[in-house]
C-alpha positions as CSV (number, residue, x, y, z in Angstrom):
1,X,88.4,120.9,102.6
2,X,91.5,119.2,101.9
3,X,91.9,121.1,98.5
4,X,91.6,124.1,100.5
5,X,94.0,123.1,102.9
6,X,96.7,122.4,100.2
7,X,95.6,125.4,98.1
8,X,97.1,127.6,101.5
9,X,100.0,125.2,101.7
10,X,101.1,125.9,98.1
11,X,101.0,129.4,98.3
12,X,103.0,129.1,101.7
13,X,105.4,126.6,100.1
14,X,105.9,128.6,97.0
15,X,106.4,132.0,98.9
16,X,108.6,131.0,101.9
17,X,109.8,127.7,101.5
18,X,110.6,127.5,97.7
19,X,111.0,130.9,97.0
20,X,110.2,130.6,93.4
21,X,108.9,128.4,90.7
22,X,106.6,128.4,88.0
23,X,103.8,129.0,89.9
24,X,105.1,132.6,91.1
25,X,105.7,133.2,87.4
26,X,102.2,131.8,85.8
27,X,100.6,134.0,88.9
28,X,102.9,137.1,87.6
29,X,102.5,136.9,83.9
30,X,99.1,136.2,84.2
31,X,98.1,139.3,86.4
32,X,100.3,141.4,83.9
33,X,98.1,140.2,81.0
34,X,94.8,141.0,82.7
35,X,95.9,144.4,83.2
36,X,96.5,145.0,79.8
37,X,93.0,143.5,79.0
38,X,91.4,145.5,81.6
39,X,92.5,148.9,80.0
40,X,91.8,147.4,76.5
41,X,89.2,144.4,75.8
42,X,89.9,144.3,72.7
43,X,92.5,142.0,74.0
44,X,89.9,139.3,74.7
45,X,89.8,137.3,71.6
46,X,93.7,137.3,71.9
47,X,93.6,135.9,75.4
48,X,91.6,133.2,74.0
49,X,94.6,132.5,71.1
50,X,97.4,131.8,73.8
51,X,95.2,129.9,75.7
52,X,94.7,127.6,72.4
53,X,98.3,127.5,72.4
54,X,98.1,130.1,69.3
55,X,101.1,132.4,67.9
56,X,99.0,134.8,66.3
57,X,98.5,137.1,68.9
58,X,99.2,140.5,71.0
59,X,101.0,138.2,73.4
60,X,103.0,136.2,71.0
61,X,105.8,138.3,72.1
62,X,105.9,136.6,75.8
63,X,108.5,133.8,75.9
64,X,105.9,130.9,76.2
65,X,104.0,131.8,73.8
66,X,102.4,129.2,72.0
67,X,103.4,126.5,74.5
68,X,101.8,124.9,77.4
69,X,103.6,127.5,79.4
70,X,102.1,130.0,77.4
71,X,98.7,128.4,77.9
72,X,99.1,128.9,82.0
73,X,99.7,132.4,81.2
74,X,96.3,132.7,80.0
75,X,94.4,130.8,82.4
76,X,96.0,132.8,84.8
77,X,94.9,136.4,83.5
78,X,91.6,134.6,82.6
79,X,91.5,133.6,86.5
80,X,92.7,137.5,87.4
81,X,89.5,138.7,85.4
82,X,87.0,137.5,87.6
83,X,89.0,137.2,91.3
84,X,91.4,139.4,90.8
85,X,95.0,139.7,91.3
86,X,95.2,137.7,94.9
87,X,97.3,134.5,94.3
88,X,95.3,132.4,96.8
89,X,92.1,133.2,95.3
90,X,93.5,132.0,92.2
91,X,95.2,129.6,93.5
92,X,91.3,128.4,94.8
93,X,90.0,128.5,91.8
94,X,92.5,125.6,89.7
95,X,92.2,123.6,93.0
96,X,88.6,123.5,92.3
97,X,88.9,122.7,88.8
98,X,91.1,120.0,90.3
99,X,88.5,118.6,92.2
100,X,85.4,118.8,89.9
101,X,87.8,116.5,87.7
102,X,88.7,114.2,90.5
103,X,84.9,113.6,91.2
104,X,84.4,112.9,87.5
105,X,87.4,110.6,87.3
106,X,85.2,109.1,90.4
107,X,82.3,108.5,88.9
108,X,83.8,107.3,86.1
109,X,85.6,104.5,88.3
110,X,82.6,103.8,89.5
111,X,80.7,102.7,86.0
112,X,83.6,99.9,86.0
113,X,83.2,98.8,89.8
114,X,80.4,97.4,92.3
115,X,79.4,99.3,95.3
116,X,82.4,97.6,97.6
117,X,84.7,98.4,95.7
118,X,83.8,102.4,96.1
119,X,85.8,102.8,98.8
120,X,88.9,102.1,97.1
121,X,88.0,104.1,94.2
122,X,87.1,107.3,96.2
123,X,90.3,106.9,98.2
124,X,92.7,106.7,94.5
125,X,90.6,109.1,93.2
126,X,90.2,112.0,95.9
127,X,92.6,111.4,98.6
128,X,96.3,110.5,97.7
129,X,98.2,113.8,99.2
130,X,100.7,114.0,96.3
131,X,97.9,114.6,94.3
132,X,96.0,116.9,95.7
133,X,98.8,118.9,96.7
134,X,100.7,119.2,93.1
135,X,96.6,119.8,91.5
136,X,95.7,122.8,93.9
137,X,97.6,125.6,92.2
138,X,98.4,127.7,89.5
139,X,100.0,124.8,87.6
140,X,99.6,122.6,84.9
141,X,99.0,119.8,87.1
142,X,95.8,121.4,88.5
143,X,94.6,121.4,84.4
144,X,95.9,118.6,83.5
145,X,94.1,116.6,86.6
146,X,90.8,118.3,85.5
147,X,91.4,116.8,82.0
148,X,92.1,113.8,83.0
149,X,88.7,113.1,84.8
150,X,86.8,114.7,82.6
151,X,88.4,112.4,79.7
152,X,88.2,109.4,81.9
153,X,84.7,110.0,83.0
154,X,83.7,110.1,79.1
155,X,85.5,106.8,77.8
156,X,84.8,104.7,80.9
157,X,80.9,105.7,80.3
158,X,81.6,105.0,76.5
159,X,82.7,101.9,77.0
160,X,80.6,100.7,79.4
161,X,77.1,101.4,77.4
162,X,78.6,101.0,74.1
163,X,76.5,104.1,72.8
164,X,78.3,107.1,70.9
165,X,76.0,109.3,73.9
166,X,76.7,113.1,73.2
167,X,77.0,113.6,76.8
168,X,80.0,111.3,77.6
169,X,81.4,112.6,74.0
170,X,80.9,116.2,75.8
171,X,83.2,115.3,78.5
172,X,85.7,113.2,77.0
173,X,86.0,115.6,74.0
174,X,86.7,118.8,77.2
175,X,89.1,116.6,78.7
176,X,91.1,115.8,75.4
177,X,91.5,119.7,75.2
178,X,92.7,120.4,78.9
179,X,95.1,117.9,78.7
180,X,96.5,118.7,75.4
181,X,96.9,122.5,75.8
182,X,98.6,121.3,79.5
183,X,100.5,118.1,79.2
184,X,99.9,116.5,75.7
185,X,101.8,113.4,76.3
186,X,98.8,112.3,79.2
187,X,96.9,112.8,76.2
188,X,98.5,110.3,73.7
189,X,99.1,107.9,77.0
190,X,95.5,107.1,77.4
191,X,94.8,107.0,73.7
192,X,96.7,104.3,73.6
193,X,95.9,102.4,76.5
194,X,92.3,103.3,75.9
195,X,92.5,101.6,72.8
196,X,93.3,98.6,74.5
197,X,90.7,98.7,76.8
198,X,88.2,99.0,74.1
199,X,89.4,96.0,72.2
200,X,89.8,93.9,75.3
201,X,86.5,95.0,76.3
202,X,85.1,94.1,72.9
203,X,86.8,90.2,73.2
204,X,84.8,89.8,76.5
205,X,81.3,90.9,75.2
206,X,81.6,89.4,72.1
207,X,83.8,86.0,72.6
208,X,83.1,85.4,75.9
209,X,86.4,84.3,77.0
210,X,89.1,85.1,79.1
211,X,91.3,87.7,77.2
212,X,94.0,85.1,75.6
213,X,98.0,85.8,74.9
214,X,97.2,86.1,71.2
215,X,94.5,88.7,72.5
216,X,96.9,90.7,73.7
217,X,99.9,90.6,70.8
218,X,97.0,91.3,68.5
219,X,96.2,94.3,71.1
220,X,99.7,95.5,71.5
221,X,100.4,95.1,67.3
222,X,97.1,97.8,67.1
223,X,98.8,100.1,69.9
224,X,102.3,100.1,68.1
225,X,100.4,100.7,64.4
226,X,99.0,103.6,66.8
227,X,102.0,105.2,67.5
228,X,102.8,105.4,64.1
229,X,99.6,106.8,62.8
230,X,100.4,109.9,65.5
231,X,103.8,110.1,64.8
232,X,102.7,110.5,60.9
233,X,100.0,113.3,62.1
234,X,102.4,114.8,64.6
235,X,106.0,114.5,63.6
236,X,107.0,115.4,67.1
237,X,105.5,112.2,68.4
238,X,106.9,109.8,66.5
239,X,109.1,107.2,67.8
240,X,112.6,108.5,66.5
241,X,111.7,111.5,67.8
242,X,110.8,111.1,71.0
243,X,113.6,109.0,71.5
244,X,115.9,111.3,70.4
245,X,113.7,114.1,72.4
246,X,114.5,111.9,75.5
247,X,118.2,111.3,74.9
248,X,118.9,115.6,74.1
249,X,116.8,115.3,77.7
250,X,119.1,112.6,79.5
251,X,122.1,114.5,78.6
252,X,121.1,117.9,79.5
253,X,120.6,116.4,83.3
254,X,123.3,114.4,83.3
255,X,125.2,117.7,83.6
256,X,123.6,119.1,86.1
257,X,124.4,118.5,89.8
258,X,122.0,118.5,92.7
259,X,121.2,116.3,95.8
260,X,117.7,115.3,94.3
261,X,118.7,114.0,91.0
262,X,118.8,110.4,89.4
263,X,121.1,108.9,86.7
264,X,119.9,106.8,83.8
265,X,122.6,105.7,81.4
266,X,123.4,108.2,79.4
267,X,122.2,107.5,75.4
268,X,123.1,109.2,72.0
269,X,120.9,110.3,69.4
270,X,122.4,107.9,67.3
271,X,121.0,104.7,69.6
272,X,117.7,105.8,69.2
273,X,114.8,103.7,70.7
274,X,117.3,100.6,71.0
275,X,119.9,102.8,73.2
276,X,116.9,103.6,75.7
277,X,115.5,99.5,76.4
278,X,118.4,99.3,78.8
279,X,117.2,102.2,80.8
280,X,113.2,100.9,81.3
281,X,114.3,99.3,84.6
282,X,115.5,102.1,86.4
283,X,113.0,104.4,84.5
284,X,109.8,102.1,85.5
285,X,111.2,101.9,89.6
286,X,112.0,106.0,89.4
287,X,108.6,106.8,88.0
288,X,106.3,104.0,90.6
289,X,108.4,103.9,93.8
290,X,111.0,106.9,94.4
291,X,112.4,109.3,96.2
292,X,113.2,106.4,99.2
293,X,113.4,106.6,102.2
294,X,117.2,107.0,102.4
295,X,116.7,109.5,99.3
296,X,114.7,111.9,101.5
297,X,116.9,115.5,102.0
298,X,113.8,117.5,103.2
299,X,110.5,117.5,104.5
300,X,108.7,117.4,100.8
301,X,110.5,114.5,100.0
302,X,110.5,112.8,103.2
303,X,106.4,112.7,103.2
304,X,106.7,111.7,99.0
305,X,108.2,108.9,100.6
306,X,106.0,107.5,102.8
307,X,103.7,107.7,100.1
308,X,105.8,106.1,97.8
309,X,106.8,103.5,100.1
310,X,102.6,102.5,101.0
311,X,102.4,101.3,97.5
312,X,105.4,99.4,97.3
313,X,104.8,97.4,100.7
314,X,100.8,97.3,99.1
315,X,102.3,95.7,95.8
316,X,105.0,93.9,97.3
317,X,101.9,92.2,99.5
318,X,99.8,91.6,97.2
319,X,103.0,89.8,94.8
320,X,103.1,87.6,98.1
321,X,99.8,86.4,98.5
322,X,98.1,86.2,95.4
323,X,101.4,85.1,93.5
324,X,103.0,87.1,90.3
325,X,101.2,84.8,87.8
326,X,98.0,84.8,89.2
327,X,98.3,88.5,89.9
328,X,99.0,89.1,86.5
329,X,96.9,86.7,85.1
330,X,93.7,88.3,87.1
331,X,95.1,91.7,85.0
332,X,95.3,90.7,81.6
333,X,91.7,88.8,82.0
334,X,89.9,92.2,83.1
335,X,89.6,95.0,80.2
336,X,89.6,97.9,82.9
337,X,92.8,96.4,85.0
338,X,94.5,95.9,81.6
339,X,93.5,99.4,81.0
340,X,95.2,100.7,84.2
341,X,98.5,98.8,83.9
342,X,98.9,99.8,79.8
343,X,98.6,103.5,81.0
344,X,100.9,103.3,84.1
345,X,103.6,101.4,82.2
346,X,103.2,103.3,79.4
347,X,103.4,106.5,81.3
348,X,106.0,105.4,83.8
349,X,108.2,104.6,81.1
350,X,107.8,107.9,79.3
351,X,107.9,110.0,82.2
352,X,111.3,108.2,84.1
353,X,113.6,107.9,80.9
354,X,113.0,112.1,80.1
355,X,113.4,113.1,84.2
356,X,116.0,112.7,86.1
357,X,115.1,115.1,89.0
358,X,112.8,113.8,91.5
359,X,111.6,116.8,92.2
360,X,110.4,116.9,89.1
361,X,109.3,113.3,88.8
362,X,107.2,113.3,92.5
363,X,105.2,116.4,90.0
364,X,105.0,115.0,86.5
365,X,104.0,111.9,87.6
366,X,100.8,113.0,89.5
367,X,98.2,112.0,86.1
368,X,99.6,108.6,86.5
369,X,99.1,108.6,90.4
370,X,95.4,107.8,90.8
371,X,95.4,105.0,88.2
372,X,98.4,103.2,89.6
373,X,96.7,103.7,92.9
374,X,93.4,101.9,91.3
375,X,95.1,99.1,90.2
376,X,97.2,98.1,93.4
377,X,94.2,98.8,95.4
378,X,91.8,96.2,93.6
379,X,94.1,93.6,93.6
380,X,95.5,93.6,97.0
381,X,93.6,90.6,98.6
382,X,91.1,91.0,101.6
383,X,89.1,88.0,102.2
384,X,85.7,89.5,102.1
385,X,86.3,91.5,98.7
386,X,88.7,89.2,95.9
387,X,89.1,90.5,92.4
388,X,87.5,88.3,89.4
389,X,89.6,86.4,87.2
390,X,87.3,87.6,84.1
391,X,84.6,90.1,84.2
392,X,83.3,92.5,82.2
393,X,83.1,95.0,85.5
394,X,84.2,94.5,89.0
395,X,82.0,93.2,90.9
């Protein structure tokens, strides 16, 4: 019901309150594209190109093309095939792909948690607002969210029986592609911390010990020899690149003006990765805890806020009472909590040195949402449920 709810509110927000946005443009593209497929199916295997984020096609010609933007194009007109041309049928239709992820990302929390921790995982999972309302339209976050649990679903399940199963392959291999064609970075985000997890997971079946500091410098060494392999694969993920990706990015905002943005120092090409270290403070706080309370200049923002806000005061409490050693130490000594904070971190920095709008951030963030939910949620202390200091599942 609440995906319904929010599927109404998006096409209200984006019609009378907005007035715009990429939504209003995939829905507009995308209907113009079926049309032409309707009076000539020939069109089909095209349709199927752009979606694969392929050039060679009848719609190469669409500025897009070839992009992730380009890929919303096409799962719009796919969409406007079978329900037609009505926005908020559409709009039903990704917030329903949304959800069928969701309950896989679910189930795959599950595999790493004991029954009283379900709760918790059903509320990060299915119920955080931000999410569900940026993931119940025609936008990449909607994708992107159904990759996300399908991918999740299919390495928490392959970690957790150790077995190369062709079903969890199925999913994690389906949620690879969504999330590439949509928002590739989410993709190389969890390869990386999923690497982690798996060689963490593998010191505490096969050591049995508490995941040491050496443990994790040798973990982190694999992660950075990572990053290089993909930047050699894909040139446009390499390190330099990205960081001079992010500074082009930086200064692009700087110039603009607007009552929503955020300033990090500006950088020049020439810094590179060095230039941006100073800027992972701000970055990491933009990304977790913002827009503020005092930041709040509408009604969007001001309910961002008190979401925001929850999971400070939830952090902040559980800092307080467990202590930031302990709480820390409780991470590093759990494969599946390491898991969560190498993907928030990773993503958080990523995400808050690129945007400076928090418009945009309160969106781009929302694949990095019901993770960093996860983690805060299992560690805040409640007498009756305290997390283990080293275990190979939560229990």
């Amino acid at each position: 019901m609440t995906h319904i709810f929010f599927s109404v509110a998006q096409v209200i927000y984006h019609l009378h309150i907005y007035g715009g946005g990429d939504m209003l443009l995939y829905h507009a593209v995308g209907e113009y594209i079926s049309r032409l497929i309707s009076e000539d199916p020939r069109l089909i295997p095209d349709l199927f190109d752009l979606i694969g984020k392929g050039r060679n096609n009848q719609f190469a010609w669409i500025q897009g093309a070839g992009t992730s933007t380009g890929v919303m194009f096409g799962l719009s007109a796919l969409v406007s095939l079978f329900v037609g041309d009505s926005i908020l049928s559409k709009c039903l239709v990704f917030s329903l792909a949304s959800f069928v992820g969701k309950l896989a990302l679910y189930f795959g929390l599950k595999t790493q948690l004991s029954p009283r921790y379900h709760p918790r995982a059903m509320v990060a999972a299915l119920l955080i607002p931000s999410v569900v309302f940026w993931s119940s339209g025609i936008i990449k976050e909607s994708v992107a969210m159904t990759g996300l649990g399908f991918m999740f679903y299919g390495l928490s399940s392959l970690i957790r029986h150790r077995k190369p199963n062709p079903y969890f392959l199925v999913f994690l291999s389906i949620g690879m592609l969504l999330t590439f064609i949509t928002k590739s970075y989410v993709l190389v985000v969890i390869c990386i911390a999923g690497l982690g997890w798996f060689l963490a997971d593998h010191f505490n079946r096969n050591a049995r010990l508490t995941l040491r500091l050496w443990h994790l410098v040798l973990i982190s060494s694999v992660a950075v020899l990572a990053m290089l392999g993909m930047g050699r694969l894909f040139p446009e993920y390499s390190l330099e690149e990205v960081a001079q990706e992010t500074a082009t990015l930086q200064e692009a905002y700087r110039r603009q003006e607007g009552g929503s943005s955020f300033q990090v120092q500006a950088v020049s090409k020439e810094q590179g990765i060095r230039g941006q270290i100073a800027n992972l403070p701000i970055a990491i706080v933009s990304t977790l805890f913002r827009p503020f309370f005092f930041e709040s200049r509408n009604p969007a923002m001001f309910v961002n806020s008190l979401e925001t806000t929850l999971i400070l005061w939830l952090l902040l409490l559980t800092l307080h009472r467990r202590g930031v050693r302990p709480t820390f130490q409780t991470i590093i000594s759990n494969p599946f909590l390491l898991f969560c904070f190498g993907y928030v971190l990773i993503f958080a920095v990523a995400l808050g040195l690129a945007a400076t709008n928090l418009g945009t951030l309160s969106r781009y963030r929302i694949p990095m949402v019901p993770l960093f939910w996860v983690l805060v949620l299992l560690l805040v202390p409640i007498k009756s449920v305290q997390p283990p200091t080293n275990s190979k599942r939560l229990r």
